[in-house]
C-alpha positions in Angstrom: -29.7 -19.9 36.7 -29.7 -18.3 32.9 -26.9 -18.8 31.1 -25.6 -15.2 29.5 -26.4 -15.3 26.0 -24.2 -13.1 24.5 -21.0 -15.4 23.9 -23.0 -17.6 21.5 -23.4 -16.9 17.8 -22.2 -14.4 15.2 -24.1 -11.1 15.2 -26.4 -10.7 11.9 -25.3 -7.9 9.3 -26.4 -4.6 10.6 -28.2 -4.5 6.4 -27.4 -1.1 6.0 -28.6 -2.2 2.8 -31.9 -2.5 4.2 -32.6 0.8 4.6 -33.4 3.9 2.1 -30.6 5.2 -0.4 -30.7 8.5 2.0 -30.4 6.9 5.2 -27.4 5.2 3.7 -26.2 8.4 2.9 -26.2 9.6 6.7 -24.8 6.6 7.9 -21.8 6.8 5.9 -21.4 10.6 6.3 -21.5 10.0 9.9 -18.9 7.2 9.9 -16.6 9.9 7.8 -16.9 12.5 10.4 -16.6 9.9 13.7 -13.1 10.4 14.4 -13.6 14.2 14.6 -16.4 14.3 16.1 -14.6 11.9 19.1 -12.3 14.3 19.3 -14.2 17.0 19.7 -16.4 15.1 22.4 -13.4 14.2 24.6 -12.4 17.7 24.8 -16.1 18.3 26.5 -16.0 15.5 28.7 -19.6 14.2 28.2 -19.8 10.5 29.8 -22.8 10.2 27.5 -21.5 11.8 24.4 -18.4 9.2 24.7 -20.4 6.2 25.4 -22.4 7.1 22.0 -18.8 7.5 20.2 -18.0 3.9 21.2 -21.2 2.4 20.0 -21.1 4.2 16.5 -17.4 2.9 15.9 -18.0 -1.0 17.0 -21.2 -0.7 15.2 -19.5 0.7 12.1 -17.3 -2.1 12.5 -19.2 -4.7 11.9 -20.1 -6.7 9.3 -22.6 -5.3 7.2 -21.2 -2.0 6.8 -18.6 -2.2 3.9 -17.8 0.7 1.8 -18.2 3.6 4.2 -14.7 4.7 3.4 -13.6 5.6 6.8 -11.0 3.7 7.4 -11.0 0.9 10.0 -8.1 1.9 11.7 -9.3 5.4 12.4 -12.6 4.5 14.4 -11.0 1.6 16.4 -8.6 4.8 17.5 -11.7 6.9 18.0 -13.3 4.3 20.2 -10.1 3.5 22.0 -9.4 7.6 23.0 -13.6 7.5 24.1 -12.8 4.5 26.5 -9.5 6.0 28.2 -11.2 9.2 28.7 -14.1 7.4 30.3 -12.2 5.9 32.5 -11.0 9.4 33.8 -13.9 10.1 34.3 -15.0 7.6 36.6 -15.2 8.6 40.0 -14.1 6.1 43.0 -18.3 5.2 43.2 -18.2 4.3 39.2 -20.6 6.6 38.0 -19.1 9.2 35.7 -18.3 12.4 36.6 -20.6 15.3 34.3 -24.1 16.2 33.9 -26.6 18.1 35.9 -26.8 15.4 38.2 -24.0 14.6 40.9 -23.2 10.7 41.1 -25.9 9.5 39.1 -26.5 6.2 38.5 -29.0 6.8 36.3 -27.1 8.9 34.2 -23.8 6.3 34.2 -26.5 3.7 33.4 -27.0 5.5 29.7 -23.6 5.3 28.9 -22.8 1.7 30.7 -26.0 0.6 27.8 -24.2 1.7 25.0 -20.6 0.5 26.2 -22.0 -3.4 27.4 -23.6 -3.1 23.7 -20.3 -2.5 22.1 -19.0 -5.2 24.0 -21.2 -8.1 23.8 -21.4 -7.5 20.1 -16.7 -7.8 20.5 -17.5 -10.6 22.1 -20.0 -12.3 19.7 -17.4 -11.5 16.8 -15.6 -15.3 17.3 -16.8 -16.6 13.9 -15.3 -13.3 12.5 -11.4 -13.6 13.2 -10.7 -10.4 10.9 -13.3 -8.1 13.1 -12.5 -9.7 16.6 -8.7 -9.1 16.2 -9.6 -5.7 14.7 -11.1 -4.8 18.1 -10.0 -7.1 20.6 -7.7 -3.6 22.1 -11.0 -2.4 23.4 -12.6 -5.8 25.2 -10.3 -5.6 28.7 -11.2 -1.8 28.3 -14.5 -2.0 28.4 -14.4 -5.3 30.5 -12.5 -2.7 33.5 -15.1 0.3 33.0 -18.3 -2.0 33.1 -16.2 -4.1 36.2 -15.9 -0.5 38.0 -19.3 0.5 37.7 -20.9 -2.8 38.8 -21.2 -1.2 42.2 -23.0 1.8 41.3 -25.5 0.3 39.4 -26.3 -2.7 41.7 -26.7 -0.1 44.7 -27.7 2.8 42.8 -31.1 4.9 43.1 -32.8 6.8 40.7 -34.9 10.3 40.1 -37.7 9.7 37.7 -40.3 6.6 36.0 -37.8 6.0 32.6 -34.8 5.6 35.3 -36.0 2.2 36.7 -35.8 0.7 33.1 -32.3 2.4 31.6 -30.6 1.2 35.2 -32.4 -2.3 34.9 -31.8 -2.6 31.0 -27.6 -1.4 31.8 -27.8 -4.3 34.6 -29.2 -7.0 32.1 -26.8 -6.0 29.5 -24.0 -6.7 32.3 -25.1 -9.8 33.1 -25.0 -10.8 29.2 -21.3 -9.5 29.1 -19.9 -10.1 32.4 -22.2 -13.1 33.6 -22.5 -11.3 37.2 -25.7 -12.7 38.8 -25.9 -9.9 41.5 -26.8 -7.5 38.0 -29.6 -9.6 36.9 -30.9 -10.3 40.3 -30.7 -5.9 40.9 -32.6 -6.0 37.3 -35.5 -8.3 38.6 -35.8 -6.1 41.9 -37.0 -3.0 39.3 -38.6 -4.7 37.0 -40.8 -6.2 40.3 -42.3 -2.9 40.3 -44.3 -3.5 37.3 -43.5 -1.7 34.3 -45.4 1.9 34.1 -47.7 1.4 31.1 -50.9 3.2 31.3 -53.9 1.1 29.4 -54.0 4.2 26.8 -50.6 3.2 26.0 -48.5 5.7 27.2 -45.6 5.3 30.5 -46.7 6.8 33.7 -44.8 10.1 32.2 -46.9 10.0 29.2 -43.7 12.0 27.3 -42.8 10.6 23.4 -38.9 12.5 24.4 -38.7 9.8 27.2 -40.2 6.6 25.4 -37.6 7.6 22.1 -34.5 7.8 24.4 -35.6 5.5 27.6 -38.6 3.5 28.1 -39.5 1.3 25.0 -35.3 0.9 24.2 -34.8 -0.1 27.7 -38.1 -2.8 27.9 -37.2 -4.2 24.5 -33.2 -4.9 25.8 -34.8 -6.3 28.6 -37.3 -8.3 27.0 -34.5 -9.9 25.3 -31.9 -10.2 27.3 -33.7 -11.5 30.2 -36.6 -13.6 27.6 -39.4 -11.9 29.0 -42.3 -11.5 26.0 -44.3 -9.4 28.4 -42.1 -6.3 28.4 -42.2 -6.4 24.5 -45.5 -6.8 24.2 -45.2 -3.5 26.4 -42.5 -1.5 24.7 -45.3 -2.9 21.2 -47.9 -1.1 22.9 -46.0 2.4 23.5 -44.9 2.6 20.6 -48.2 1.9 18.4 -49.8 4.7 20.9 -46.8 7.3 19.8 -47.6 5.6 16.0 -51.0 7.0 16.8 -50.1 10.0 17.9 -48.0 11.2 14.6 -49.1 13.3 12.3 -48.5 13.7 8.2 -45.7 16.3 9.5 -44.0 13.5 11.3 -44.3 15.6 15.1 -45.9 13.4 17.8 -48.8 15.0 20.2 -47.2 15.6 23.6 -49.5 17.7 25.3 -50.5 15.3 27.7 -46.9 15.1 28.9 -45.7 15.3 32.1 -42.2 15.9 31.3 -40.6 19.0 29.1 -41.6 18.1 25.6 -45.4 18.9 26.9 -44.4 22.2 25.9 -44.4 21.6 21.8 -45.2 18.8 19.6 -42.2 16.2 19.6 -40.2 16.1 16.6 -40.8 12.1 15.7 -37.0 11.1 14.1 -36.0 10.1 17.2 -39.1 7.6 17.9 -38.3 6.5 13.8 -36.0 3.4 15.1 -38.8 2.0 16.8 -41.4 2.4 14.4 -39.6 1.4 11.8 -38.6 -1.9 14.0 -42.0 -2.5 15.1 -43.8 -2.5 12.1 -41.1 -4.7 10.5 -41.3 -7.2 13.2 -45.0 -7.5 13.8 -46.5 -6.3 10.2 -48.5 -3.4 11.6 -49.2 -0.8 8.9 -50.2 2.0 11.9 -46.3 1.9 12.7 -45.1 1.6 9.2 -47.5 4.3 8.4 -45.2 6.6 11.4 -42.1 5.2 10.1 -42.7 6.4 6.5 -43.9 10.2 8.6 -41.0 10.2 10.0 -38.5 8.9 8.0 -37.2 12.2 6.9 -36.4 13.5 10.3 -34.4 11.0 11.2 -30.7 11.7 11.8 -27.5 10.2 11.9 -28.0 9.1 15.6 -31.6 7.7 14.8 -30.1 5.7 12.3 -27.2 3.9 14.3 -29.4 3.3 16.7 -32.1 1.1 14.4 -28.9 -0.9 13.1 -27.6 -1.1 16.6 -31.0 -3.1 17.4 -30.7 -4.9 13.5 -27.5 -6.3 15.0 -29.2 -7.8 18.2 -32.7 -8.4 16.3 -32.0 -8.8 12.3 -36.2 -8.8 12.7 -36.0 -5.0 12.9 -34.4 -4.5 9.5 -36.9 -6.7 7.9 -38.8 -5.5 5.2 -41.8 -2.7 6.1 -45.3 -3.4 5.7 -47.9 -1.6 3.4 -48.6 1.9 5.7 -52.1 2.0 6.6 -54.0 4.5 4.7 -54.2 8.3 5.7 -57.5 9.3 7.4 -60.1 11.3 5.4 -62.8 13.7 6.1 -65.2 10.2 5.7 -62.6 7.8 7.2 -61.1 9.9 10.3 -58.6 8.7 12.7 -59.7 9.1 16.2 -57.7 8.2 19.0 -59.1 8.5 22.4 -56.5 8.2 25.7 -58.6 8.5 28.4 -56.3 8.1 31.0 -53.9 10.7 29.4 -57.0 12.8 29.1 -56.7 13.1 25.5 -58.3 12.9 22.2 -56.6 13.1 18.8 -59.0 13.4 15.5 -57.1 13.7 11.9 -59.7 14.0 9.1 -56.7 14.4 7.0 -58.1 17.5 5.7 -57.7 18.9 8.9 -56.7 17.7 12.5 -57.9 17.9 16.4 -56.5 17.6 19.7 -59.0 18.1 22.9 -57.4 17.8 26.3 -58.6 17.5 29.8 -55.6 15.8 31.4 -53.3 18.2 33.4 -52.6 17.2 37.0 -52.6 20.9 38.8 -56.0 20.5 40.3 -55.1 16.6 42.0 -52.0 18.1 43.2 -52.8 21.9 44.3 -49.9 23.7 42.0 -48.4 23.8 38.9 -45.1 21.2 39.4 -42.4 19.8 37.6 -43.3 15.7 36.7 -46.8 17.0 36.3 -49.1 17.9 33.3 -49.7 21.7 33.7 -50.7 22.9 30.3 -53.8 24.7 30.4 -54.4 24.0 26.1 -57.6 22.6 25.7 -57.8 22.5 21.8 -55.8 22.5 18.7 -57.1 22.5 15.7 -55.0 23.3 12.1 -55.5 22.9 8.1 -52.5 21.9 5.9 -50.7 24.5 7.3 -52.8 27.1 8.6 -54.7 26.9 12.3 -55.0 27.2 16.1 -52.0 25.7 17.8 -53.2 26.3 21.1 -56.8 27.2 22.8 -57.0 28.6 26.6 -59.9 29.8 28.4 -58.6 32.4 31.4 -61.0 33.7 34.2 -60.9 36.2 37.1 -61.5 33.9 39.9 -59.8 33.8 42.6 -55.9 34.1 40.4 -56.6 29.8 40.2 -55.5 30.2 36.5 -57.2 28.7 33.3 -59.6 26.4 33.0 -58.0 22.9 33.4 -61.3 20.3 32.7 -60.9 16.8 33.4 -60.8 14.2 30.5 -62.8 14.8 27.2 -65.9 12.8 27.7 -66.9 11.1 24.7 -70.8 11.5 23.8 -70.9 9.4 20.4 -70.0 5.6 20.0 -67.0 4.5 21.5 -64.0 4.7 18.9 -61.0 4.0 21.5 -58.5 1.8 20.5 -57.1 -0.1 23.4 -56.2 -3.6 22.3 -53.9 -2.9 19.3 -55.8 -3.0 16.6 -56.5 -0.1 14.6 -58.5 2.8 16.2 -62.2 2.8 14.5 -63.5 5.0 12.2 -66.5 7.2 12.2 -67.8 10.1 9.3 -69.8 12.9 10.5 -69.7 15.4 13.8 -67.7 13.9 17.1 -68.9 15.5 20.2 -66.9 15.0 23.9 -68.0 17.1 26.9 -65.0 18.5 29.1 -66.0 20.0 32.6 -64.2 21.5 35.8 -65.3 22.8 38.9 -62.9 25.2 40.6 -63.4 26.9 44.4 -61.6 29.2 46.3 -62.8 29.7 50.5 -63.7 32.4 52.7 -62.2 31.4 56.3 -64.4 31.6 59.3 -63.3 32.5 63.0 -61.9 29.8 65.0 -63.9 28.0 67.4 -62.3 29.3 71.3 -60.8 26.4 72.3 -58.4 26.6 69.1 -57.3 30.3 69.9 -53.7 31.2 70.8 -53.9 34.4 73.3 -50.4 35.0 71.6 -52.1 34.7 67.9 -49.5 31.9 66.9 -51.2 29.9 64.7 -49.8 27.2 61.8 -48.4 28.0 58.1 -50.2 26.4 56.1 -51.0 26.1 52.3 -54.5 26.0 51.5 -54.1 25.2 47.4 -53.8 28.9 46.3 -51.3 30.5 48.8 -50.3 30.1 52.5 -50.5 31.9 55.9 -50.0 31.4 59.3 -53.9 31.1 60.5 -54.2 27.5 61.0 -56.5 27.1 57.8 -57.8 23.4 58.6 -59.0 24.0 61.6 -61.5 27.2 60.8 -65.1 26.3 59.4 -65.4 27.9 55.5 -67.5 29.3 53.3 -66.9 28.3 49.3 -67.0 30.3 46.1 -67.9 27.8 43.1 -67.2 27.5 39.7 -68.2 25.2 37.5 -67.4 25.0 33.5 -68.6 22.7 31.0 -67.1 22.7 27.7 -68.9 21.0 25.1 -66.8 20.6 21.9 -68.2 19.3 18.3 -65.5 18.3 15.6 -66.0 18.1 12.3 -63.4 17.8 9.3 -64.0 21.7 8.1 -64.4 22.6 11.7 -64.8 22.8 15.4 -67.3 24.4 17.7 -66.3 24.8 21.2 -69.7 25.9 23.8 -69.1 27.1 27.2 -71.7 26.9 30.2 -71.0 28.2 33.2 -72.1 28.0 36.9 -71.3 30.0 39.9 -70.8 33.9 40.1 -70.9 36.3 37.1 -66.9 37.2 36.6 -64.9 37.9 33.5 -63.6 35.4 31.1 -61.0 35.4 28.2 -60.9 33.0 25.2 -56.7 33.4 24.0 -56.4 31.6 20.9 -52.5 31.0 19.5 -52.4 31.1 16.1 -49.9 29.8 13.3 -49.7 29.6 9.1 -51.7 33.1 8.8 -52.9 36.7 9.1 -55.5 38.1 10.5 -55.1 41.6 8.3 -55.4 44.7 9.5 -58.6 45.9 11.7 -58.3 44.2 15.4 -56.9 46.4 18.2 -53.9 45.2 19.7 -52.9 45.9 23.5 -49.6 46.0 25.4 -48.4 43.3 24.4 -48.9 43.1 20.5 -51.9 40.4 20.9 -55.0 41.0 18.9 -58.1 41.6 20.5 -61.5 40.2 19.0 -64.5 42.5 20.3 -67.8 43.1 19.2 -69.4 45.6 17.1 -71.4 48.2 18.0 -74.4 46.8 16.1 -73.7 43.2 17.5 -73.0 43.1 20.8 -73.0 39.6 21.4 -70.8 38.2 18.0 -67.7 38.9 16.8 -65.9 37.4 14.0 -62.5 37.7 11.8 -60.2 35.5 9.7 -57.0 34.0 9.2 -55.9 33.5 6.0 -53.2 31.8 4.6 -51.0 28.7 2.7 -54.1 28.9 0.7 -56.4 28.4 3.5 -58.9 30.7 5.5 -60.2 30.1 9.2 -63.0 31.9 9.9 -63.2 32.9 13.8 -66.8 33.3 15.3 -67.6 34.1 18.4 -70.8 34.1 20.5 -71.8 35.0 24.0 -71.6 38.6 26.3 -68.4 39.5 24.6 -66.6 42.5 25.6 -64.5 43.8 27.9 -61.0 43.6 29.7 -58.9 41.3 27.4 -56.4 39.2 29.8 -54.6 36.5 30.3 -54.3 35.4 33.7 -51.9 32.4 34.4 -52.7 31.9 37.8 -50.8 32.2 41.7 -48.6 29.4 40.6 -47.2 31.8 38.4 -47.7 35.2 39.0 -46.3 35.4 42.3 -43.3 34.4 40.6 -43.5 37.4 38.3 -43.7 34.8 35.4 -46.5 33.7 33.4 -47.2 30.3 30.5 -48.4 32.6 28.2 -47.7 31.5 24.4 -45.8 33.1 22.4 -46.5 34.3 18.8 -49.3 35.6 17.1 -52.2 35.6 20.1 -56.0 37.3 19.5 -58.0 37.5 23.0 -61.6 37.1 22.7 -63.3 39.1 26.3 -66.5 37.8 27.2 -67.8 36.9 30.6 -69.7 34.0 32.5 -73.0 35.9 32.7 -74.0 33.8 29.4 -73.1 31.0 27.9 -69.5 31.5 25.2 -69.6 29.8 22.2 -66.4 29.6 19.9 -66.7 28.3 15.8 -63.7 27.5 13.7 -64.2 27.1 10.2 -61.9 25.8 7.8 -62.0 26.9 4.2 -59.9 25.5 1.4 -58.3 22.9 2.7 -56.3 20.2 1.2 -58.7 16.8 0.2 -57.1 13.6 -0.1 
């Protein structure tokens, strides 16, 4: 049997000091405004919110954080009110009461991490008699809400991936606390599943939100607590892919997601902590490169928590690294995730996303827990560009063209063993294809007809009916689509082949950081639509321009025709639709020839 670790030792200064005169700045403004702010949160009730509250006052208490003029008094109050209202909120079960979800043990298991925290760093405070008599009032607290949800937690189930790991990594931290062995043991029984880590580097739910907040904290606690090196060298590798994935704006690429922040880049401050912590730790100038990106969207909360894991590992407050060097339109970053389906290229000049990695074909429908997002390619300037890129068709209402994973056709440039992704100059070229097929239903053979002409519901991937679909012989309508996109550091040009009937097609491009002037017809809706003139019938071009930088739009194929958007059954039987917002040009063309799409960037930034 282990021996629980956290009795021994003195915790390490938190070294505030450590980090960036602004950083410091939050830190002690949040520290000023903590005994409000605990107020305010027990008049909500949020188990979670309170669980933070208590972390953020013993952490403020520690040594390491002198002069943040909030007296001590004040936040060993503030922690003491969080605590009793906690334990009102505990129901008989000992999960907590609040939230979307009705005796959760994954959601108790959030706040019983942050309150086992605060505890085992009371408890390693011996060597400190000032600080441990300052906050021994809270230790039989905590001791009686951790005891009281023991149950919950040992027997508890879960909902998604990330809620294996914040259960198992509550469990391990009771074990360190309360020396139970029936939490460690519960612990092991998760972590016997194998941890979730794709090879690209990303968790099952391939979601930056859920790596921040879940995954890479949990496998690190539990790396340590339970002295397992392989679930850090896993939380290592999630986090350099997310390192990857950041841009000079500091937002992380989450289209591949299967969770919510699929539906807009992910603002990196919360991932911050564990850049900045990984790159001190291991020297890797990828991760200091995202920690510097990122640094200024950090909050207050971001912040706690990097000193929160300082105080466990005085590693992550080490000093950072030299930042690799950003990419240039010779030396491009390229960062393939094949089983994510996507590809990331930042020429520093400009940047590329192509992606092939939704799940709605494997699974028949458009679902939460899935990638749905039918955006094969961004593609933007400094600030100027194409946030997203869909290709709808009139076939069959299956909805936009979702192609399975960009298919490189250069030299390999995939980084998959931690070191840094290669580099390569000149024109990148991946091929993205689909095949699509709805069925025409023959008659049933006469020893499967009902005189009464009862037959089965059943779903048949588009919609349902009662006429026992997989026993009737078929006749299928194909569509195949083969994109094949070439990306180069002033530009990307997208080419479309098609096979199967002749049926209409629509290029909707989302656009961002420009105008496109005055000229285009606009429909119903207030999207632009991109035709051809009457002396070209088969091009069409305009431009954005702005922020100092012009994209030129070209377009090449049988253009014309009704402009659309068509989401798909999935959607439209719902009366709803995924339709982007903002400033949208639709560019009609149909399958009859191939469609070719050019983006040209002009005047963009050099480095």
């Amino acid at each position: 049997m282990l021996v629980p670790p956290a009795s021994e030792g003195v915790p390490a200064p938190c070294g505030r000091d450590a980090l960036p005169e602004s950083h410091s700045a939050l830190i002690v403004g949040a520290a000023r405004i903590l005994p409000e702010r605990a107020g305010q949160v027990c008049a909500t009730g949020s188990h979670r919110a309170l669980g933070r509250v208590v972390r953020d006052a013993v952490l403020l208490l520690l040594p390491g954080h002198p002069n943040h003029g909030t007296p001590d008094g004040s936040l060993v109050e503030a922690a003491m009110g969080a605590v009793e209202q906690l334990r009102a909120l505990q129901s008989p079960s000992g999960t907590f009461r609040g939230g979307d979800n009705v005796d959760s043990p994954p959601d108790t298991a959030f706040t019983i991490n942050d309150l086992a925290w605060a505890l085992a760093a009371i408890t390693r405070l011996s060597g400190d008699e000032v600080a441990a008599l300052r906050l021994a009032p809270l230790l039989a607290r905590l001791e009686r809400v951790l005891t009281a949800a023991t149950p919950a937690l040992v027997g508890g189930g879960v909902h998604t991936p990330n809620h294996r790991w914040e259960i198992a990594s509550a469990l391990a931290r009771m074990w360190e606390t309360l020396g139970s062995e029936v939490t460690r043991e519960r612990a092991l029984q998760w972590l016997n599943e194998g941890a979730d880590l794709q090879a690209d580097g990303l968790f099952s739910e391939r979601s930056a939100n859920y790596a921040a907040h879940v995954s890479v904290p949990a496998l690190l606690t539990l790396g340590r607590a339970l002295e397992r090196p392989d679930l850090i060298r896993a939380a290592d590798l999630a986090t350099r892919t997310q390192a990857e994935l950041t841009d000079d704006h500091g937002l992380v690429e989450s289209l591949a997601s299967r969770r919510q922040d699929q539906f807009a880049p992910f603002d990196g401050g919360a991932l911050h902590p564990w850049f900045r912590a990984h790159a001190a730790r291991t020297g890797d100038r990828i991760t200091a490169r995202a920690a510097e990106r990122t640094s200024g969207r950090a909050d207050a909360d971001a912040l706690l928590t990097l000193l929160a894991l300082g105080a466990e590992d005085p590693s992550a407050l080490a000093p950072l690294p030299a930042p690799a060097p950003s990419p240039t339109p010779d030396a491009p970053d390229v960062i393939e995730l094949d089983d994510s389906g996507l590809v990331r290229i930042d020429h520093g000049s400009s940047s590329a996303v192509l992606f092939g990695g939704t799940d709605t074909a494997m699974i028949g429908r458009v679902a939460s827990g899935t990638s749905s997002r039918p955006v094969l390619t961004r593609f933007r300037g400094a600030e100027l560009g194409m946030r997203e890129l869909r290709l709808s068709r009139d076939f069959f209402s299956v909805g936009p063209l979702r192609p399975e994973s960009p298919r490189p056709l250069d030299s390999a440039r995939t980084r998959s063993d931690g070191t840094d992704a290669g580099h390569s100059s000149g024109a990148l070229r991946y091929l993205l294809e689909e095949q699509v097929s709805a069925e025409y239903f023959q008659p049933l053979a006469p020893a499967d007809h009902d005189p009464e002409g009862r037959y089965s519901l059943e779903f048949n991937g588009r919609f349902a009916a009662a006429m026992d679909f997989s026993r009737r012989p078929v006749e299928t309508v194909a569509l195949r689509t083969s994109m094949l996109a070439t990306v180069e550091a002033d530009g990307v040009e997208l080419h479309w082949t098609f096979q199967g009937p002749e049926t209409p097609v629509c290029l909707l491009l989302a656009l961002d950081g420009g105008d496109l002037g005055p000229g285009l017809p606009v429909d119903e809706h207030g999207r632009r639509i991109l035709e051809p003139g009457a002396d070209a019938a088969t091009e069409a071009r305009c431009t954005l321009r702005g922020q100092g930088e012009r994209l030129e739009i070209a377009a090449a194929g049988q253009l014309g025709g009704r402009a659309f958007y068509d989401p798909g059954e999935a959607y439209s039987f719902l009366g709803a639709s995924d339709e982007p917002g903002g400033d949208v040009l639709l560019i009609p063309a149909s399958t009859a020839t191939p469609l070719t799409l050019r983006l040209r960037l002009e005047g963009a930034r050099t480095n």
